[in-house]
C-alpha positions, -999 to +999 in steps of 0.1 A: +000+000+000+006+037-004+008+067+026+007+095+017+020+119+047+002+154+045+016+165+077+055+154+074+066+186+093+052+163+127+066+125+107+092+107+125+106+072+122+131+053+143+166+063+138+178+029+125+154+032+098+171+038+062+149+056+042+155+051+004+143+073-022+124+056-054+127+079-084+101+058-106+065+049-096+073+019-109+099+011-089+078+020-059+050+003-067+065-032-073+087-033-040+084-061-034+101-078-064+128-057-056+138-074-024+166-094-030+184-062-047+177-041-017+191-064+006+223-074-014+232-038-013+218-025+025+214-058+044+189-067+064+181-032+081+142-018+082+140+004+049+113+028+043+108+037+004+096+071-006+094+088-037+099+120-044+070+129-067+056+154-071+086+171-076+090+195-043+118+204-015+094+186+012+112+158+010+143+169+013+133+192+040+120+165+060+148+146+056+170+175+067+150+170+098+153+136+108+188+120+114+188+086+096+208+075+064+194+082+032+200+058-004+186+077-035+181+051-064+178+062-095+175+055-132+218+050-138+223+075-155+237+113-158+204+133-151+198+106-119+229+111-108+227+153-109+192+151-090+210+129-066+236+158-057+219+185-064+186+172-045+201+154-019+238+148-010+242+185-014+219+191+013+224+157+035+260+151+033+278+117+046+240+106+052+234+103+019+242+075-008+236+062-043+220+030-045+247+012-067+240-024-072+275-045-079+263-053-116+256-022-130+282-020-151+272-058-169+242-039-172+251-006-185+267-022-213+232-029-229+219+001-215+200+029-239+225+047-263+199+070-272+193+084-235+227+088-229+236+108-266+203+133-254+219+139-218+252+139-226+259+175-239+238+187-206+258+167-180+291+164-199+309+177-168+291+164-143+319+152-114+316+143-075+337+139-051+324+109-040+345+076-056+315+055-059+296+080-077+322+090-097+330+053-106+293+052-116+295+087-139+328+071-152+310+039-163+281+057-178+309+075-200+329+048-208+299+026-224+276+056-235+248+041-221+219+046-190+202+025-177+169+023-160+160+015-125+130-005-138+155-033-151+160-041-117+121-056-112+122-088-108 
């Protein structure tokens, strides 16, 4: 099922909760088939998914406001990775990740070559600071491809 929290501002969750941000309904939707991926990469840990549609600084602001980790995953590719540092590590710091399963790359290299050729000019320079991220920018580059989170639905 689906919550949708009007009054966030008052929302709290325990602090070893990981709260992982779903860019695609999709994604969101089918959780569940999902499960073995989430827990290759976090663990066992309790995980609460949002999303962050519609498009609005509440959920980062609540975030802001609460203490515990945050995993952003993405469609793997440039424009995910910029809304990733410009939406959220940017603001959240250390407490914020990229959800980088360990075969991306296998799957990158049949990614979508057309995606990648219409984001490239925009995100051409598009760095971080952070190895893993920049391993996953470097990957992107290196086989001109993106991939999308949806692949990932088992």
């Amino acid at each position: 099922s689906f919550a949708f929290i009007a009054d966030w501002q008052q929302f709290s969750i325990p602090e070893e909760v990981v709260v992982v941000g779903i860019e695609n309904m999709e994604n969101f939707r089918m959780i569940r088939g999902q499960r073995a991926l989430f827990e290759s990469v976090l663990g066992k840990v309790p995980l609460l998914f949002v999303s962050r549609y519609p498009q609005s600084s509440d959920l980062c602001n609540w975030l802001q406001s609460i203490s515990n980790h945050y995993v952003h995953f993405g469609d793997f590719d440039l424009a995910g990775i910029h809304i990733f540092l410009t939406e959220f590590q940017r603001y959240l710091g250390q407490r914020a990740t990229l959800f980088v399963p360990s075969d991306v790359e296998q799957r990158l290299q049949k990614g979508s070559l057309q995606r990648y050729d219409v984001q490239a000019a925009r995100f051409e320079s598009l760095k971080s600071g952070i190895k893993d991220v920049q391993n996953l920018i470097d990957m992107i580059n290196k086989y001109h491809r993106c991939y999308d989170q949806e692949g990932y639905i088992e």
